[in-house]
C-alpha positions as CSV (number, residue, x, y, z in Angstrom):
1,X,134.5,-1.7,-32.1
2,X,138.3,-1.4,-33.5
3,X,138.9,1.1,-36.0
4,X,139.8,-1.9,-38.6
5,X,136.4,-2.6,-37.9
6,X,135.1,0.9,-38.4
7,X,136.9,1.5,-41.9
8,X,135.5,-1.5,-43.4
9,X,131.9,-0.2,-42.3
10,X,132.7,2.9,-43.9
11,X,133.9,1.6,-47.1
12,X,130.4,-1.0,-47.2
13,X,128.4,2.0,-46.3
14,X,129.4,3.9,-49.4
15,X,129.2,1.6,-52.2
16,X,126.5,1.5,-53.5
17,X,126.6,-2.0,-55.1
18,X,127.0,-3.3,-50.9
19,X,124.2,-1.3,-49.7
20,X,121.9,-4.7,-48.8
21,X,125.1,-5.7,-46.5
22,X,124.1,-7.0,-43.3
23,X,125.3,-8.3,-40.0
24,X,125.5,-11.6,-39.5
25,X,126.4,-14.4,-37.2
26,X,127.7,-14.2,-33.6
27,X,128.7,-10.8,-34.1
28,X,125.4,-9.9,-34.0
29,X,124.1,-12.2,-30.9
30,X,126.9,-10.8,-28.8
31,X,126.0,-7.1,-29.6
32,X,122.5,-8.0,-28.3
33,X,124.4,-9.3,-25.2
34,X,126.1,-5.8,-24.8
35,X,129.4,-7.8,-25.6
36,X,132.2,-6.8,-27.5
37,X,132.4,-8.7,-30.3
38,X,135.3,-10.8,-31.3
39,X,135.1,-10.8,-35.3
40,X,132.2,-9.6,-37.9
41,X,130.5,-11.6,-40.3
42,X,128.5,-9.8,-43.2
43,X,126.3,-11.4,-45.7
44,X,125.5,-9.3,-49.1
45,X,122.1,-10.5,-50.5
46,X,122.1,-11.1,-54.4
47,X,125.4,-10.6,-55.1
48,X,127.7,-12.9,-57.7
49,X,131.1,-14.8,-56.6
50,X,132.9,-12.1,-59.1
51,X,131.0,-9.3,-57.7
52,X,132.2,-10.7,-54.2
53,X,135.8,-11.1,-54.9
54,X,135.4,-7.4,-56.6
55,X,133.7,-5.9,-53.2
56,X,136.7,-7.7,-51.0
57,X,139.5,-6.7,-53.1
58,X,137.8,-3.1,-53.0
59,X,137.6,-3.0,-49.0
60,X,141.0,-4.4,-48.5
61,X,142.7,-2.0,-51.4
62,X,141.2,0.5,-49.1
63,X,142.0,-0.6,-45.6
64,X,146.1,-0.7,-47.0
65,X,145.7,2.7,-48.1
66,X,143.9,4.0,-44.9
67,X,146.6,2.0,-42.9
68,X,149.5,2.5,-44.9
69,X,153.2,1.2,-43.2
């Protein structure tokens, strides 16, 4: 797992308005595999299209500041 991939975890992890994030997709059939995944899908139960674009501008606000230039 890439450290891109890492950060974003951390961010989901302490929000508490993502906290029913889960896994999804082939992300999680290849972990079962004991393959490297190639990208990560994550579906957040119950939440709004605002509350969506909200939680996505929030992760990516933070990956630029954890990755400045």
């Amino acid at each position: 797992m890439d450290i891109i991939v890492k950060k974003v975890l951390s961010i989901i992890q302490s929000n508490p308005d993502l906290s029913q994030t889960i896994l999804a997709g082939g992300a999680v059939r290849d972990s079962i595999l004991g393959i490297e995944p190639k990208d990560y899908d994550f579906c957040i139960p119950r939440i709004t299209h605002m509350s969506a674009a909200s939680a996505a501008y929030q992760i990516l606000d933070n990956l630029a500041k954890a990755f400045p230039e």
